[in-house]
ZAMARGU-4260 file (C-alpha; in steps of 0.2 Angstrom, whole numbers, plus 5000, padded with zeros to 4 digits):
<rodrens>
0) 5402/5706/5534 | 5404/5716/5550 | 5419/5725/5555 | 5424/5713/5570 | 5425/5697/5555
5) 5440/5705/5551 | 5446/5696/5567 | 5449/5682/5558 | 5459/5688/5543 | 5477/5690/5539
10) 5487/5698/5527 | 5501/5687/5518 | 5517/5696/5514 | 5533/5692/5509 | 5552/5696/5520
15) 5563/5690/5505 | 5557/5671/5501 | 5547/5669/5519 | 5528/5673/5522 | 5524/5680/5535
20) 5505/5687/5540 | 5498/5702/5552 | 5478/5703/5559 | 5471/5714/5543 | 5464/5725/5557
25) 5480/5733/5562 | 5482/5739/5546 | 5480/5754/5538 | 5486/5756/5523 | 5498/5747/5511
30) 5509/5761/5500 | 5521/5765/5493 | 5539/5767/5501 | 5538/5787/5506 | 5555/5797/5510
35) 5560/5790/5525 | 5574/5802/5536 | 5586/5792/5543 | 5587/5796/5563 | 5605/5796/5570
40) 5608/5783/5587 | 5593/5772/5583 | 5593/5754/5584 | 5598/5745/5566 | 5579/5740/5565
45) 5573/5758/5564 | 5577/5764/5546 | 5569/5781/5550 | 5556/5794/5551 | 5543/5797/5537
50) 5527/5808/5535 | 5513/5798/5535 | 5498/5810/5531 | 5503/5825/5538 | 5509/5813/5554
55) 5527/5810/5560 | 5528/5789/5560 | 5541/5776/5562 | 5547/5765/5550 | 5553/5747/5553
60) 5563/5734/5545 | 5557/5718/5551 | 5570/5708/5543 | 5582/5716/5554 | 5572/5715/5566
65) 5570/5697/5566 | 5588/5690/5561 | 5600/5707/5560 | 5611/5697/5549 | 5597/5703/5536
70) 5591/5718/5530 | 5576/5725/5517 | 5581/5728/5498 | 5571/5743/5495 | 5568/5746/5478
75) 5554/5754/5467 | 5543/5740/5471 | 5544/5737/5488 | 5528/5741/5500 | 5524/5749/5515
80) 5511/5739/5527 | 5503/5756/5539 | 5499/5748/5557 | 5489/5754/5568 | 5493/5747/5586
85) 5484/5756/5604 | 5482/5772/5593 | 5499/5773/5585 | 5503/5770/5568 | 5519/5764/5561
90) 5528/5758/5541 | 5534/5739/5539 | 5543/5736/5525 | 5540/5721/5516 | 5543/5715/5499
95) 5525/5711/5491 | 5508/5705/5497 | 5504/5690/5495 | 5485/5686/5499 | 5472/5691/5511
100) 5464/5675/5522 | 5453/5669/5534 | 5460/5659/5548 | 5446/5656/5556 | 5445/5638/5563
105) 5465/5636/5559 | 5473/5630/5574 | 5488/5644/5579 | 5503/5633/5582 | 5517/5638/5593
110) 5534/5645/5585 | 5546/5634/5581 | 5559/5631/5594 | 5574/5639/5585 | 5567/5655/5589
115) 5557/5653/5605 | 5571/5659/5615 | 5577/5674/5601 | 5566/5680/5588 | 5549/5672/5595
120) 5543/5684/5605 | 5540/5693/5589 | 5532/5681/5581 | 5515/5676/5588 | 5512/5658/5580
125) 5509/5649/5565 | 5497/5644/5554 | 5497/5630/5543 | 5486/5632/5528 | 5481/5620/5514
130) 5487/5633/5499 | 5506/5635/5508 | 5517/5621/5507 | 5525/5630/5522 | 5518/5638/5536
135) 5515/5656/5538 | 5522/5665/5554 | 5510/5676/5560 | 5518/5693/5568 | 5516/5700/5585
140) 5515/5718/5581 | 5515/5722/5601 | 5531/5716/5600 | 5539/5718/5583 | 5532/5739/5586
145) 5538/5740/5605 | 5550/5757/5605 | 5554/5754/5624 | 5573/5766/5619 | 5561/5782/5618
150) 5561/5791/5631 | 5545/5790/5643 | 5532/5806/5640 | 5528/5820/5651 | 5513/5820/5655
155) 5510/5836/5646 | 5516/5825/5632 | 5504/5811/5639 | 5490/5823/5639 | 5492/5828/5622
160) 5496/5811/5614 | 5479/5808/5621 | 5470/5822/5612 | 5478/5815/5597 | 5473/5799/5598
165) 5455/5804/5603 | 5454/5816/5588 | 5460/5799/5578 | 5448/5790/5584 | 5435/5801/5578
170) 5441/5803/5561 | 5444/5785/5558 | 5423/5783/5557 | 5423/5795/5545 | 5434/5785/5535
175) 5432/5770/5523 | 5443/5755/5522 | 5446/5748/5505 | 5455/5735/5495 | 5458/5742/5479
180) 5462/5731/5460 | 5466/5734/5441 | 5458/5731/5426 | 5471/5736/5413 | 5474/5755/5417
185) 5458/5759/5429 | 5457/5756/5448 | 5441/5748/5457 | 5439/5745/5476 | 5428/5734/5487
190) 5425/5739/5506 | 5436/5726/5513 | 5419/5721/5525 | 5411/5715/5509 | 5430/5702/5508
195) 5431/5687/5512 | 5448/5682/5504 | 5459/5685/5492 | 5466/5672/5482 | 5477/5666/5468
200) 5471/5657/5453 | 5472/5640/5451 | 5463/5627/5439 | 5446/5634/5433 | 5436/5625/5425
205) 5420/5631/5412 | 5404/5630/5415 | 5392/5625/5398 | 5378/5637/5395 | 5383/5651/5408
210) 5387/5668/5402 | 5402/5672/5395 | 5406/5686/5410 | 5405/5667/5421 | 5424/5661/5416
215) 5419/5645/5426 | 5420/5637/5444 | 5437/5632/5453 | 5440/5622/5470 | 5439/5634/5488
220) 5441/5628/5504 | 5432/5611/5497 | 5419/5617/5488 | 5416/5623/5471 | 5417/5644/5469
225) 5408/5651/5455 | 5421/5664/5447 | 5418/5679/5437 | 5428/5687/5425 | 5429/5705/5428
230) 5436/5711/5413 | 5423/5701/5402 | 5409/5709/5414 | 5413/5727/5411 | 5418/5724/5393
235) 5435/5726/5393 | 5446/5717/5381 | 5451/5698/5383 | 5468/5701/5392 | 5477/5691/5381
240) 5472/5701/5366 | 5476/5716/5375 | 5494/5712/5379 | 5496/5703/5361 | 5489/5720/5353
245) 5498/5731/5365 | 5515/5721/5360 | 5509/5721/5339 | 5509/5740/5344 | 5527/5742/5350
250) 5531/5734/5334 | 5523/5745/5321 | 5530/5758/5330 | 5545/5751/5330 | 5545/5746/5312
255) 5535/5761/5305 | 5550/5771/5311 | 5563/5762/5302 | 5556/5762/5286 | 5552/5780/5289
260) 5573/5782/5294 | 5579/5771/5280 | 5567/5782/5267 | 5572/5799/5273 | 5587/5796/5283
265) 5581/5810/5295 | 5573/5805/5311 | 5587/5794/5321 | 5582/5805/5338 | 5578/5789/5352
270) 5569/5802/5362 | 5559/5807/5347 | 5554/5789/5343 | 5536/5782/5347 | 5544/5766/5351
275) 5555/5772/5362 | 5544/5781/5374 | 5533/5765/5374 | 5549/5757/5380 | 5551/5769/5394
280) 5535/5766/5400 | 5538/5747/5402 | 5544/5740/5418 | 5542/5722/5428 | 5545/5715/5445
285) 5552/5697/5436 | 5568/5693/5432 | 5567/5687/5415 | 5557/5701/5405 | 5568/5713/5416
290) 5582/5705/5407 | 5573/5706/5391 | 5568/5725/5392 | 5585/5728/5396 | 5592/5720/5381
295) 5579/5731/5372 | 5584/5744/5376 | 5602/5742/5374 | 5599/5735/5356 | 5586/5751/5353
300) 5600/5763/5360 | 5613/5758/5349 | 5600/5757/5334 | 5602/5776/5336 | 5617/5778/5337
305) 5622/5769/5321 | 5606/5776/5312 | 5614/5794/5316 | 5633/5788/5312 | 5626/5785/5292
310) 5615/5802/5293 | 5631/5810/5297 | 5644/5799/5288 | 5634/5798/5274 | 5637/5779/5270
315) 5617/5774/5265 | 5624/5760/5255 | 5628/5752/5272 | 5611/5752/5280 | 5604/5739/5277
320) 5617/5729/5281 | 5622/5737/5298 | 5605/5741/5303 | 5595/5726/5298 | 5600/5714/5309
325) 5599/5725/5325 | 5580/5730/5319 | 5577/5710/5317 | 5585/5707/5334 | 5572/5719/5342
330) 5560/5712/5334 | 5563/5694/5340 | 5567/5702/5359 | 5548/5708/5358 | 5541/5693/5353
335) 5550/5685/5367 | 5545/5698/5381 | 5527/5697/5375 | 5527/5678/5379 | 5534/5681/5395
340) 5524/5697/5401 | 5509/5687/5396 | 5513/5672/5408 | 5520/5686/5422 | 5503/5696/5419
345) 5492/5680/5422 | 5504/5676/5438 | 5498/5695/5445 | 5481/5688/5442 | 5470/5684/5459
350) 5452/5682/5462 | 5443/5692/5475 | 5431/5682/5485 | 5415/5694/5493 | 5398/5689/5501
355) 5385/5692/5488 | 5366/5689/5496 | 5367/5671/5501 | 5382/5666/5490 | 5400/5665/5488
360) 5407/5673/5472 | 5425/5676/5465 | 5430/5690/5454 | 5444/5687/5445 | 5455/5703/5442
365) 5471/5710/5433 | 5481/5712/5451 | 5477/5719/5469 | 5485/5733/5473 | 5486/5740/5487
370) 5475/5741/5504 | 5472/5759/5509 | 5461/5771/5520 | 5452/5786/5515 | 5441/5801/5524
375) 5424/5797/5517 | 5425/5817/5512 | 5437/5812/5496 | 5422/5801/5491 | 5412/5808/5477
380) 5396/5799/5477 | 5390/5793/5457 | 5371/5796/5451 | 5358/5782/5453 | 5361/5772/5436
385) 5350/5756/5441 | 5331/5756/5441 | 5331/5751/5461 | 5337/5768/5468 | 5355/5760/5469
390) 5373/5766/5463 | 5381/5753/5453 | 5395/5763/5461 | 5397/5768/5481 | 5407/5783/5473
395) 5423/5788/5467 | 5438/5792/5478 | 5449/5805/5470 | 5467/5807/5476 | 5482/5814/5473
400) 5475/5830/5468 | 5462/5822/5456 | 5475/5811/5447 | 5472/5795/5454 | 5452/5790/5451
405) 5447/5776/5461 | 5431/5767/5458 | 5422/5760/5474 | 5409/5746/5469 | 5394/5743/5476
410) 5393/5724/5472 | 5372/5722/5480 | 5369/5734/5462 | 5385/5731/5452 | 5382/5712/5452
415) 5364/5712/5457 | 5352/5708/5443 | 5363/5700/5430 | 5370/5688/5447 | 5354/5686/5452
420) 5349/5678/5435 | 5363/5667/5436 | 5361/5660/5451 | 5344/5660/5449 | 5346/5649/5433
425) 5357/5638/5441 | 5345/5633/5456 | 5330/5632/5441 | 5340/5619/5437 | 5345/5611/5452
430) 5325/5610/5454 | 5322/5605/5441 | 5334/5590/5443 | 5325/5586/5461 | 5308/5586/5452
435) 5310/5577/5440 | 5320/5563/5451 | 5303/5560/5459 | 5295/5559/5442 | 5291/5541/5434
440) 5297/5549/5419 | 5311/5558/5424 | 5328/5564/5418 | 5338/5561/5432 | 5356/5568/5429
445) 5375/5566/5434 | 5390/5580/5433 | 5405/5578/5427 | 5422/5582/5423 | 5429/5578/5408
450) 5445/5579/5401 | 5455/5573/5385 | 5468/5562/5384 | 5476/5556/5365 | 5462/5566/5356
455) 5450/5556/5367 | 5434/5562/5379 | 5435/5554/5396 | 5424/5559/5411 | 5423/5557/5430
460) 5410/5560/5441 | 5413/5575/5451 | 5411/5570/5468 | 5426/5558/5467 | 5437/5576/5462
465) 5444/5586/5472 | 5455/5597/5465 | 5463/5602/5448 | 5482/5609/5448 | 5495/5612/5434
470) 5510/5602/5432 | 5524/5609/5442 | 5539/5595/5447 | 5536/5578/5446 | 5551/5569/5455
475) 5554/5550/5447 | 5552/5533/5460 | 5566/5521/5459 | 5559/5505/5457 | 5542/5510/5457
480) 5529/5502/5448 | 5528/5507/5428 | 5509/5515/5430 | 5518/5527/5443 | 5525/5542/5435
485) 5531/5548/5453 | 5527/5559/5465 | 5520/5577/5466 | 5525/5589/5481 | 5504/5595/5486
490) 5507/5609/5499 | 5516/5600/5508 | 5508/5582/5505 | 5519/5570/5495 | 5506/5561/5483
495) 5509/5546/5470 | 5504/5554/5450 | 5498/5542/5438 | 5498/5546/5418 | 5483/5541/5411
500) 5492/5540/5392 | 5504/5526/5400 | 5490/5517/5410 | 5480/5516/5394 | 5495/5510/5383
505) 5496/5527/5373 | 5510/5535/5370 | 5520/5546/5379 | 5521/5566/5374 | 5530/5579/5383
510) 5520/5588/5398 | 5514/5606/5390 | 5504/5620/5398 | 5488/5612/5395 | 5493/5596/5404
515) 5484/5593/5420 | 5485/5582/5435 | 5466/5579/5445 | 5468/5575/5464 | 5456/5560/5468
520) 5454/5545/5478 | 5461/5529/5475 | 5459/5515/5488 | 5454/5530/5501 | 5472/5538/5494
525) 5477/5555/5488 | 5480/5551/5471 | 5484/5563/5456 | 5480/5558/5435 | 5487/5564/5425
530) 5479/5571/5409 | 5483/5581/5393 | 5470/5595/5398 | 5453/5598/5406 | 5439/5601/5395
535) 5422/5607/5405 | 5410/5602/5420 | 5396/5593/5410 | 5378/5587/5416 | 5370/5571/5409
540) 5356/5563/5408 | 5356/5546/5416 | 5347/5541/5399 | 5363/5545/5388 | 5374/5536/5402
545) 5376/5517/5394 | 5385/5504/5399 | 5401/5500/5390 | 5400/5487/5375 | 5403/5472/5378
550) 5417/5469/5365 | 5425/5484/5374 | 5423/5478/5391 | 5433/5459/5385 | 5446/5467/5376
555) 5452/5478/5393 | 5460/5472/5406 | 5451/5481/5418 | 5436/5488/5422 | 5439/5505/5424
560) 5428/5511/5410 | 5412/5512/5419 | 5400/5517/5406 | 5401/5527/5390 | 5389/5543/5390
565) 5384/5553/5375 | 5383/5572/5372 | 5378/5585/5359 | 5366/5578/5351 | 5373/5560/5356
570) 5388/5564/5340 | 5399/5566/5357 | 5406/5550/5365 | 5414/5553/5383 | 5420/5536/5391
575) 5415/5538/5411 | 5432/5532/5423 | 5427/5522/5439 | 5443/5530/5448 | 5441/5514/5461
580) 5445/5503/5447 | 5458/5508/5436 | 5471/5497/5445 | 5470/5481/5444 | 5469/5469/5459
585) 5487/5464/5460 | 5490/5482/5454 | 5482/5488/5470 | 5493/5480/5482 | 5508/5486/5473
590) 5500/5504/5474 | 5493/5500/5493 | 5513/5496/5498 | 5521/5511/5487 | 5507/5520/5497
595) 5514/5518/5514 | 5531/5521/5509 | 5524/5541/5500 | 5515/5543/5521 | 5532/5542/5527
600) 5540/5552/5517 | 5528/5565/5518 | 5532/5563/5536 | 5550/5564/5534 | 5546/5579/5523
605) 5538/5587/5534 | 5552/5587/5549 | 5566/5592/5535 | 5552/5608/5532 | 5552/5611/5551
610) 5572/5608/5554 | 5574/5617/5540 | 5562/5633/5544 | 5570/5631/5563 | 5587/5632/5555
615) 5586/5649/5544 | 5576/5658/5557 | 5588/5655/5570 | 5595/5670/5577 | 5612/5670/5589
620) 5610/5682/5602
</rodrens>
């Protein structure tokens, strides 16, 4: 990718529950909040002055600067986007990021009319994209950045702005621009040229006989995106495990201590416990395991206390009595927070989507963090580790006087032969498949995805998919018909669920974390199936495809169950779905009518979203 394909990208950030996005190449950097010095007589949008390497810049609340009814919460976790606009930089403050994305062939539409006349000449247009169920104003940073109250240079000052931005201009091409990610405690970068997007995880589904670094492929801008699993590929542990033994940890610590205290009666120092520096160290952006680690350490705290009340009192036939249900109350709190830190540290998760040869590959990380700059001088270039005169690394940036290590990869030999076997395997079999159609004796094959319902293999084929999504809200239909579970909320499309356990007269069971709903096409319709999880992407042989018995096929009602194929040594039955007919005819016009009335209330949706976006960024003058 060239540097002027950045044209097309934005970065996605949030201004309290709004997103809002800026072109990536205005920025600089995204950091954390320095020391800003307030600057006496400024407007309210100006929260001050920081140093910005060695720089004087200004720092902008853009909340204020949109409605000044608002203003940012800064806290420890709040970021600092460094533009760059005509040779000037300057700090937003935002709350987090939320992606990076191409726009490219999304139509810019213009602001809403609520703030045409007030806050829209900072807001450039909007962009509707299929991953938001609400549009994403895009920023006008000539605008939002204009400091007309300063007072108009000298031209001695002109002058010398100008040798400044010059001097700029010729440090910037020694510098690199990276977007950097985690892998439990180490940092990684890729050149933000080699980026295409950044994206969350969604559904992703295995693929059989592929390596185990391959987690599987999930749905991109409608087509299928091979995803590798970063941690797996380097040999790190499993997350899961990691945070599980990380939290098994805590509590040996935790518990080695007490037995130690209620033996010996002699350490009850909080400062001195191993359990209690781990707790120090813990912190989290959500609002429940915030909660959590602060009931910890209220119940670690007064664990103390009363552990050096008996040292001192001398009342040790009261320990176990007073102290044992505070230790078993800790206890608990962890095995709550790991549950929780778990589903927060998967929600961090995002897949980085880079150019590599001819493909399009995913790498799924522990979290981005942060885009910055650096001089290519801080750069220390690695030794050639691969046999074609390649670094596996493009060096390794040391900031922060050492103590941040940053490792830049050079995906061509990071990635290279290992990928390289991969895809090359996977168009061996795609040839394979194309030779062997025009073979008399051929093994001609279809893909599918199969899923389980009531203990039972299903399968359709995957060109009638086109996406898999968790379970979020299902809102119930008055009077619909009883195959309709309801209605699902789809970025902003309203579309009619079906549960497959209910269509099939199988029981009920409560939706769970593995419970799935498939987004397909009935009668040329958006419709989602639900299911009680997702199993693989499987190829089969046209041979082990049957069609369904006929004692089966007169004891349904429909004829939804297409054929029955057979895997794993043909032991494995998987009974294939004809989506098309898994309504009945009169079953069909009933959907067909519901159908029309989900159309208009997407519509009728989509003018609340707009009234409603209209109403909360209205601005009076």
């Amino acid at each position: 990718m060239r540097e002027e394909d950045l044209d097309n990208k934005v970065i996605i950030f949030f201004l309290g529950n709004e997103e809002y996005g800026i072109d990536i190449k205005n920025v600089r950097e995204i950091i954390a909040i320095p020391q800003i010095t307030r600057v006496p007589k400024t407007p309210v949008y100006i929260l001050g002055i920081a140093n910005y390497r060695g720089n004087v810049i200004t720092v902008i609340d853009p909340q204020t600067r949109l409605n000044k009814d608002k203003k940012a919460k800064i806290t420890d976790k709040t970021k600092m986007i460094v533009t760059e606009y005509k040779g000037s930089n300057s700090g937003i403050i935002i709350d987090s990021v939320s992606s990076v994305t191409d726009i490219n062939g999304q139509a810019i539409e213009a602001p809403p009319d609520a703030i045409k006349n007030t806050s829209g000449k900072y807001v450039k247009g909007m962009v509707r994209l299929k991953n938001k169920q609400r549009p994403i104003l895009i920023l006008n940073l000539k605008e939002l950045l204009n400091l007309s109250h300063v007072k108009k240079k000298t031209k001695s000052e002109a002058k010398g702005a100008r040798l400044i931005q010059n001097e700029a201009e010729n440090i910037k091409i020694d510098e690199i621009h990276l977007i950097t990610f985690t892998i439990g405690n180490e940092e990684y970068a890729f050149d933000i040229t080699k980026i295409q997007e950044i994206i969350k995880v969604s559904e992703i589904v295995r693929i059989p006989d592929a390596p185990d670094y391959i987690k599987g492929i999930q749905s991109f801008r409608e087509s299928l995106l091979p995803v590798l699993d970063f941690r797996s590929y380097i040999g790190s542990e499993n997350i899961e495990k990691e945070i599980k033994s990380e939290i098994l940890k805590a509590k040996n610590y935790h518990l080695n201590w007490y037995n130690d205290f209620k033996t010996s009666l002699q350490n009850s120092n909080s400062d001195t416990c191993r359990f209690g520096k781990w707790l120090k160290q813990q912190s989290s952006n959500y609002v429940n395991s915030t909660k959590l680690l602060h009931k910890l350490n209220k119940i670690h705290n007064e664990l103390h206390q009363k552990a050096k009340t008996i040292r001192s009192e001398g009342k040790n036939k009261d320990l176990n009595a007073i102290l044992d249900p505070l230790s078993q109350q800790l206890i608990k709190l962890l095995t709550d927070f790991e549950q929780y830190f778990l589903m927060e540290t998967l929600d961090k998760q995002r897949i980085i989507v880079i150019q590599y040869a001819k493909h399009v590959i995913g790498i799924l990380v522990d979290s981005v963090r942060e885009v910055l700059r650096i001089n290519k001088n801080a750069i220390d270039k690695t030794l050639t580790l691969s046999s074609n005169n390649l670094s596996e690394l493009e060096g390794i940036a040391k900031l922060d006087n050492g103590n941040r290590l940053i490792m830049i990869i050079n995906e061509k030999s990071f990635f290279g032969k290992n990928m390289e076997d991969f895809y090359s395997k996977m168009e061996e079999r795609a040839m394979q498949s194309q030779q062997t159609e025009s073979s008399n004796e051929s093994i001609e094959t279809k893909q599918f995805v199969t899923f389980i319902v009531d203990n039972e293999e299903f399968g359709i084929d995957i060109r009638q998919i086109q996406e898999i999504n968790r379970i979020e809200k299902i809102t119930k239909l008055p009077k619909a018909p009883s195959f309709i579970e309801g209605i699902i909320n789809l970025r902003g499309e309203i579309i009619p669920v079906i549960d497959l356990r209910k269509r099939f007269d199988i029981t009920s069971r409560e939706l769970d974390d593995s419970s799935r709903v498939i987004i397909t096409d009935i009668s040329g319709k958006k419709t989602g199936l639900i299911v009680d999880r997702v199993n693989e992407v499987l190829n089969l042989p046209i041979s082990n495809i049957e069609p369904t018995p006929d004692i089966i096929a007169s004891a349904i009602s429909s004829d939804f169950i297409d054929a029955v194929g057979k895997a794993g040594d043909n032991k494995q039955m998987i009974m294939i779905l004809n989506v098309d007919k898994i309504l009945s005819k009169s079953e069909n016009n009933e959907y067909k009518k519901m159908q029309l009335k989900s159309e208009k209330q997407t519509k009728t949706q989509k003018k609340s979203e707009q009234s409603s976006m209209e109403r909360e960024l209205k601005i009076e003058e």
